[in-house]
N, C-alpha and C positions, 0 to 999 in steps of 0.2 A: 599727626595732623601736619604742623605746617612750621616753620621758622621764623620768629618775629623777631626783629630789632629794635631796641626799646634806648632809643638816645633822650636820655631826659638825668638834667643835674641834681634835681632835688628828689634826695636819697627814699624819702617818705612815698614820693610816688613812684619812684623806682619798684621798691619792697612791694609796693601796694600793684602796680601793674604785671608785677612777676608773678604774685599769692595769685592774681585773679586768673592769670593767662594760661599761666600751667596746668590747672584743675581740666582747663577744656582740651587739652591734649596738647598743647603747642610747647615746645621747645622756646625759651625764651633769652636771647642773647640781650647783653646792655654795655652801654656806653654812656659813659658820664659827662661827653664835651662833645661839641660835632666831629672834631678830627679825628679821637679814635673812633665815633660812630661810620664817619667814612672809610674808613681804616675796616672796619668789620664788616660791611656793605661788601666792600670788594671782596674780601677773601672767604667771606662765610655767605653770602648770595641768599638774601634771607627770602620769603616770600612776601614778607610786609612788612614796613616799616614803620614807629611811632615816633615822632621826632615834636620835642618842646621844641616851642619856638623863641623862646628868650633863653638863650644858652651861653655860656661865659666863652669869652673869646669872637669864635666864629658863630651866628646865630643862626636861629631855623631857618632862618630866608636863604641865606649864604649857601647853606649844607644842601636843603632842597632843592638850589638853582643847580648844584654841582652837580647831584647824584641825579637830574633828571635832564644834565648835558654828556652824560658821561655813557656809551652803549654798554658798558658794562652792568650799570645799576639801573639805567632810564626805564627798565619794564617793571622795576620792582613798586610797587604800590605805595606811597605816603600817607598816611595820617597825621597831618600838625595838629599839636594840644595846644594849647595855651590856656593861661589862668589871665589875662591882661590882654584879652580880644577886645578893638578896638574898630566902631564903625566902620566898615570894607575889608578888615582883616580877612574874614572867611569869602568873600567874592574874588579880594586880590590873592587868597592862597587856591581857592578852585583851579579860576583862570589860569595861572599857570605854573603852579610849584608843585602841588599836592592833587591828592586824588578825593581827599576827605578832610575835614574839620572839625574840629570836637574841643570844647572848651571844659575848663575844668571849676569846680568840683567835678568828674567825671561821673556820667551816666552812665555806670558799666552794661545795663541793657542794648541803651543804643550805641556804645561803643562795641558790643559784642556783635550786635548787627550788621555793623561798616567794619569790622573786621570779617565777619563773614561772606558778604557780599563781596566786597574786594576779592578774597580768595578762591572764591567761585569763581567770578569773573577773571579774573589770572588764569585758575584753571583751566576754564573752557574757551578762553583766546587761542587761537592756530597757534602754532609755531612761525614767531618769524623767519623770511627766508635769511640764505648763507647771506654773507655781505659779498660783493664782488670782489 
């Protein structure tokens, strides 16, 4: 299927979004901080990404502004999780960080669905053109 990037510190949902991911075919890389998750973005070009948004150091906001300023990563799709969404959170992450939003306890139903759609939709996006 496809290459997910799973930046999230808390080891429980770590294990817990790997057990789930893997069963459906997907290949599942992780990252425990945002830098090595940005670290991994570049050099492993995943097809989607799930990034917590309360992350020690550099946070989901930080990591999402970077990797969707960056033409390297800017096509790859976001999902911000949070357990600690807070009024506007998932409006101010739509608008311009992410592609998706999902709060936790996780609904893995409809997290499997915004996984899925995303990867459709990536899929069947043209090819951008060269850069001049």
């Amino acid at each position: 299927m496809a290459t997910l990037l799973v930046i999230e510190d808390n080891e429980s949902y770590r294990i817990l979004l790997v057990r789930r991911l893997k069963p459906r075919g997907h290949e599942v890389l992780t990252a425990v901080d945002a830098e090595s998750g940005l670290a991994l973005a570049q050099t492993r070009q995943p097809q989607l990404i799930l990034l917590d948004l309360w992350l020690p150091g550099m946070d989901g906001w930080q990591a999402s502004r970077l990797l969707k300023s960056d033409p390297a990563t800017k096509h790859i799709p976001i999902i911000i999780m949070t357990a600690h969404a807070v009024p506007g959170d998932r409006e101010k992450a739509l608008a311009n960080l992410c592609d998706e939003f999902e709060t936790k306890p996780i609904n893995f139903p409809v997290l499997f669905e915004k996984v899925d759609a995303l990867l459709a939709r990536n899929t069947a996006a043209p090819p951008a053109p060269p850069a001049p």
